[in-house]
C-alpha positions as CSV (number, residue, x, y, z in Angstrom):
1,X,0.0,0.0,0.0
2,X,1.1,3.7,-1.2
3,X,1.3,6.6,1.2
4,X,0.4,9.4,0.2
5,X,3.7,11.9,-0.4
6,X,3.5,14.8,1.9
7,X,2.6,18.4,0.9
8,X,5.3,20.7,0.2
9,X,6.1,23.0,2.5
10,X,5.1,26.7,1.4
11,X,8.0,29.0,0.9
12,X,7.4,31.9,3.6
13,X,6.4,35.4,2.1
14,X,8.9,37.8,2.0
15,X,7.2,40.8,3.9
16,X,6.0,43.3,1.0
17,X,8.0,46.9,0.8
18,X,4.9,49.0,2.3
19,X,5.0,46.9,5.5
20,X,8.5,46.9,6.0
21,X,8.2,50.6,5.6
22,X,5.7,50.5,8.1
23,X,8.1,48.5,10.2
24,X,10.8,51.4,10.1
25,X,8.9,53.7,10.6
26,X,7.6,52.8,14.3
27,X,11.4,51.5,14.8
28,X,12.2,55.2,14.2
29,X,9.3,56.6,15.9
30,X,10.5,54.5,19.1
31,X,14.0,55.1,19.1
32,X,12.9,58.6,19.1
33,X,10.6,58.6,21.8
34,X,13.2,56.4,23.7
35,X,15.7,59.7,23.3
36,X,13.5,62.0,24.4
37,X,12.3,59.9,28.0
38,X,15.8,59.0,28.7
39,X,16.1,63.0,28.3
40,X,14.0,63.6,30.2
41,X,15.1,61.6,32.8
42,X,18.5,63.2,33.0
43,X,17.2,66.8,32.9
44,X,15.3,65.7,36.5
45,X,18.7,64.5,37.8
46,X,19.9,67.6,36.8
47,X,17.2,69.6,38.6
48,X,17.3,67.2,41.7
49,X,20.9,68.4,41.8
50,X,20.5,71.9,41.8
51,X,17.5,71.7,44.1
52,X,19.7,70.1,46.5
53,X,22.2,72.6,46.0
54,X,19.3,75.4,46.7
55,X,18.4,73.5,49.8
56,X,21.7,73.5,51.3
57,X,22.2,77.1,50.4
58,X,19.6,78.2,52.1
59,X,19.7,76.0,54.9
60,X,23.7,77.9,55.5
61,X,21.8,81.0,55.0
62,X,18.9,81.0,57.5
63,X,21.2,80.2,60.3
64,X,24.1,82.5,59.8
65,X,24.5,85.8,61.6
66,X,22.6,88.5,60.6
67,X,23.6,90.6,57.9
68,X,23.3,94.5,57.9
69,X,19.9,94.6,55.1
70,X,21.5,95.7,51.6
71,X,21.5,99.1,51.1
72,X,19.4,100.7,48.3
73,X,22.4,100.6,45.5
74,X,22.1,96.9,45.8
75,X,18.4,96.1,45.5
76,X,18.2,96.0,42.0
77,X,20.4,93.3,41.9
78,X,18.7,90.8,44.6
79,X,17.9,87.9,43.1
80,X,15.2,85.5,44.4
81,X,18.7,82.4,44.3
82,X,21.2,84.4,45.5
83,X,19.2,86.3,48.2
84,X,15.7,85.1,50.1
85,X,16.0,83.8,53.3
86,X,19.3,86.0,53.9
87,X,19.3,86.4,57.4
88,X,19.4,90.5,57.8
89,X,19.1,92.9,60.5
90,X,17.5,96.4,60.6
91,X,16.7,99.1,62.9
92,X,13.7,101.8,62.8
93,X,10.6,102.6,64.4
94,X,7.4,101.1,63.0
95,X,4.2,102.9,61.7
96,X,1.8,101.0,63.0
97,X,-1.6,103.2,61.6
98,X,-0.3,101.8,58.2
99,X,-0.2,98.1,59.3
100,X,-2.0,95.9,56.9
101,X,-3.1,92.1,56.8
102,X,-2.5,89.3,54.6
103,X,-4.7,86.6,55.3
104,X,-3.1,82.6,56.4
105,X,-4.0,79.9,58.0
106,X,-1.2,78.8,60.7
107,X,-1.3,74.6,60.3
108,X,-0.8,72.2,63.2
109,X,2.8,71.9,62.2
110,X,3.5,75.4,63.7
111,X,4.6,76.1,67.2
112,X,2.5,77.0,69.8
113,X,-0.8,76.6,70.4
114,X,-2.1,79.2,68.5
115,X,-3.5,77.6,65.4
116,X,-6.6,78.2,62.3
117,X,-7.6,80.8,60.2
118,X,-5.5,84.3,60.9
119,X,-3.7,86.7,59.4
120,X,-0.1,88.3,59.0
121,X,0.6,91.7,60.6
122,X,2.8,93.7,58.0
123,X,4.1,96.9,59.1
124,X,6.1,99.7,57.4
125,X,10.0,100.0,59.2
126,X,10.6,103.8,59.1
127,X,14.1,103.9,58.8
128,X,16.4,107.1,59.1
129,X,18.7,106.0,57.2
130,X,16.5,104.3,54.1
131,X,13.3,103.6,52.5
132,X,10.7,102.2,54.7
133,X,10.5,98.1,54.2
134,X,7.3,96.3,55.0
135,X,8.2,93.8,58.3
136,X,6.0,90.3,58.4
137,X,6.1,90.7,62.1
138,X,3.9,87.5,62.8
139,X,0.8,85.6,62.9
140,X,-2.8,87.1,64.7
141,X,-6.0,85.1,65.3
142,X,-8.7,86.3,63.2
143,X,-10.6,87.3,66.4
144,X,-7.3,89.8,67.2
145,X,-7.1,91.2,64.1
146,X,-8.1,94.7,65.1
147,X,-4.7,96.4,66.6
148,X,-6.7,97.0,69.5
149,X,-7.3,94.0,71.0
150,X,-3.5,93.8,70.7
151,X,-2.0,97.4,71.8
152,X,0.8,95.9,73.9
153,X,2.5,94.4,70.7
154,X,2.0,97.4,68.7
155,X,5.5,98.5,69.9
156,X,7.0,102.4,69.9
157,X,10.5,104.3,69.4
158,X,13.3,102.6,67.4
159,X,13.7,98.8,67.5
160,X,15.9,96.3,65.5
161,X,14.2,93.8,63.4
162,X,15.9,90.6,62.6
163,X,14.9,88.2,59.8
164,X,14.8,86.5,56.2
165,X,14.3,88.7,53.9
166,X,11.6,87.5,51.3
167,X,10.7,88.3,47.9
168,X,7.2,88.7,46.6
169,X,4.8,85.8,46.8
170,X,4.5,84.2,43.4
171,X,1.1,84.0,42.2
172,X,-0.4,80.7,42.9
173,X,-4.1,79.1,41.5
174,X,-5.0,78.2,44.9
175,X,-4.3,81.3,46.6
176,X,-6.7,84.1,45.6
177,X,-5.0,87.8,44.4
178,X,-5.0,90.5,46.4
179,X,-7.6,93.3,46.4
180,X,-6.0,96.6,47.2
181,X,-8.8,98.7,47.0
182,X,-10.8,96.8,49.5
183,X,-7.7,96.2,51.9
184,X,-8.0,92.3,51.0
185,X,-4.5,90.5,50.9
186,X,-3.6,86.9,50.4
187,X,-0.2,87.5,48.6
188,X,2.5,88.6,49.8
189,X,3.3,91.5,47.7
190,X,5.2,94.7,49.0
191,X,4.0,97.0,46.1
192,X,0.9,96.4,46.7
193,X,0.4,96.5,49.9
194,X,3.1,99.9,49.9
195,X,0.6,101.4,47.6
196,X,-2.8,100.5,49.5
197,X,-1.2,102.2,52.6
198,X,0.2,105.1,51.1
199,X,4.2,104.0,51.6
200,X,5.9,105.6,48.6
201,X,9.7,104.3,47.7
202,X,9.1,101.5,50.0
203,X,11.8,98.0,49.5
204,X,10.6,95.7,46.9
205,X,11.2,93.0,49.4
206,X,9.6,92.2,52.9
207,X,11.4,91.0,56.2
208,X,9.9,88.1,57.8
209,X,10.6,88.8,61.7
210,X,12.3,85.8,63.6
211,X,10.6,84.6,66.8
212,X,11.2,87.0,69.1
213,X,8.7,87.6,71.9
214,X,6.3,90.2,71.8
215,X,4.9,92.1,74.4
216,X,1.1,90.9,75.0
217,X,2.5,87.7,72.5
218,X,1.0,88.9,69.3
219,X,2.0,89.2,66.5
220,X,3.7,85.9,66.6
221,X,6.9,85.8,64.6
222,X,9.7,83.0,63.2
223,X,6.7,81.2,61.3
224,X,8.3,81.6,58.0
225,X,7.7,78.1,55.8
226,X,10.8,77.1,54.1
227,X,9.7,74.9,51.6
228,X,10.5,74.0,48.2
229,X,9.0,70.6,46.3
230,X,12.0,68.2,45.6
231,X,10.4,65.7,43.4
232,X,12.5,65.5,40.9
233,X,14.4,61.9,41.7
234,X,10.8,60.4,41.5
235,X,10.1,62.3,38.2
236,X,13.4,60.8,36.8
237,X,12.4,57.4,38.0
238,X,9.2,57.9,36.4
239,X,10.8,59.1,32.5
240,X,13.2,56.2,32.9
241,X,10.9,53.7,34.3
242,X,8.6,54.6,30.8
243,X,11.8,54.4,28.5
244,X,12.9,50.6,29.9
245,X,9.3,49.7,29.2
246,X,9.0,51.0,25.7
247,X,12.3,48.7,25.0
248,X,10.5,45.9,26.7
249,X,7.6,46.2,24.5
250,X,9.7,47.0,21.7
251,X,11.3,43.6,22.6
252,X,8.0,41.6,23.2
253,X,6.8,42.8,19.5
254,X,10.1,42.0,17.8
255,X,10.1,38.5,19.2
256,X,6.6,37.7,18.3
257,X,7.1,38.7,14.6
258,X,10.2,36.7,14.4
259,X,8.2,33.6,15.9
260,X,5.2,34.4,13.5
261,X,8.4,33.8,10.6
262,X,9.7,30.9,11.9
């Protein structure tokens, strides 16, 4: 009895040009994507590095001595790296009538047990030997806001302030913007507020005072927040974590198509 002779084994199909164009193509479209996540990646390491850098040069600067505050030759050339949270000294007498208040809420991470909704006192330094600058001198209760439920800490004759010296509040979607004409502040901005009040030539900076006491306790001072998001290693993580799996599914298809040939 005859078998019957086997079938002959189709040759395989050479892949036709438009699909192996189609096949370059996303092999160029990968490899470039690949570039730009691994980029990506190594700009965040970069930033992570100067952030760190930031950190520690502000950390050296909130603890050092206090520095005489620049004189007015120099203001123009503060720069927000270089110079917030310098730790400065200056002397004058406060114009308390011209106080104004920025509204906060102190969290449960500040000290003390004063805590909630509140506001910043900000007061004009009269200075006899400058332009006024605004002074954060500290945290009030909203139910102390009036300077008269306060009068002990509303303090006369010449005093030296010591503090950081900060630079406008940068505009922020969760923090509403100030409205001058109806006194309202949330910001932190010293033209502003110098204008509301009627300060003319006043510093485009403001002093945050440290935590000395105050008579009667209020305002209550040193509550500056240092803060500055360092997320950039987990950003990194995140480009490079999306460029190793774009090679793995670049690997997974490759490996399947050679399979399909074989």
């Amino acid at each position: 009895m005859t078998g019957k002779a086997p079938s002959p084994v189709p040759p395989a199909t050479a892949p036709s040009p438009a699909r192996r164009g189609r096949g370059l193509l996303l092999l160029v479209l990968a490899c470039i994507a690949f570039a730009v996540l691994i980029s990506l990646g190594t700009w965040q390491l970069n930033r992570l590095a100067w952030k760190e850098a930031l950190l520690a040069r502000v950390e050296a600067r909130v603890h050092a001595a206090p520095q005489d505050v620049p004189p007015l030759a120099r203001w123009s050339a503060l720069t927000r790296e270089e110079d917030e949270y310098r730790r400065v000294k200056v002397r004058g007498t406060f114009d308390h009538a011209k106080e104004a208040l920025v509204y906060t809420v102190r969290g449960d991470d500040a000290a003390g047990p004063v805590k909630g909704q509140g506001f910043l006192v900000v007061t004009p330094l009269i200075r006899a030997d400058g332009p006024p600058i605004l002074i954060n001198r500290g945290f009030v209760p909203s139910d102390r806001r009036d300077p008269a439920t306060r009068a002990e800490g509303e303090v006369k004759g010449e005093v030296e302030v010591v503090g950081l010296l900060r630079f406008p509040e940068e505009a922020s979607w969760f923090v509403p913007a100030n409205d001058p004409a109806h006194g309202s502040f949330y910001r932190m901005e010293p033209a502003e507020i110098a204008a509301a009040r009627g300060i003319s030539g006043a510093a485009p900076f403001l002093i945050d005072a440290d935590a000395t006491p105050v008579p009667g306790g209020l305002p209550i001072g040193g509550g500056t927040r240092i803060a500055f998001p360092n997320r950039h290693l987990e950003y990194a993580l995140t480009w490079y974590g999306l460029a190793a799996s774009l090679v793995g599914v670049g690997l997974a298809v490759f490996i399947s198509r050679r399979r399909r040939a074989s």
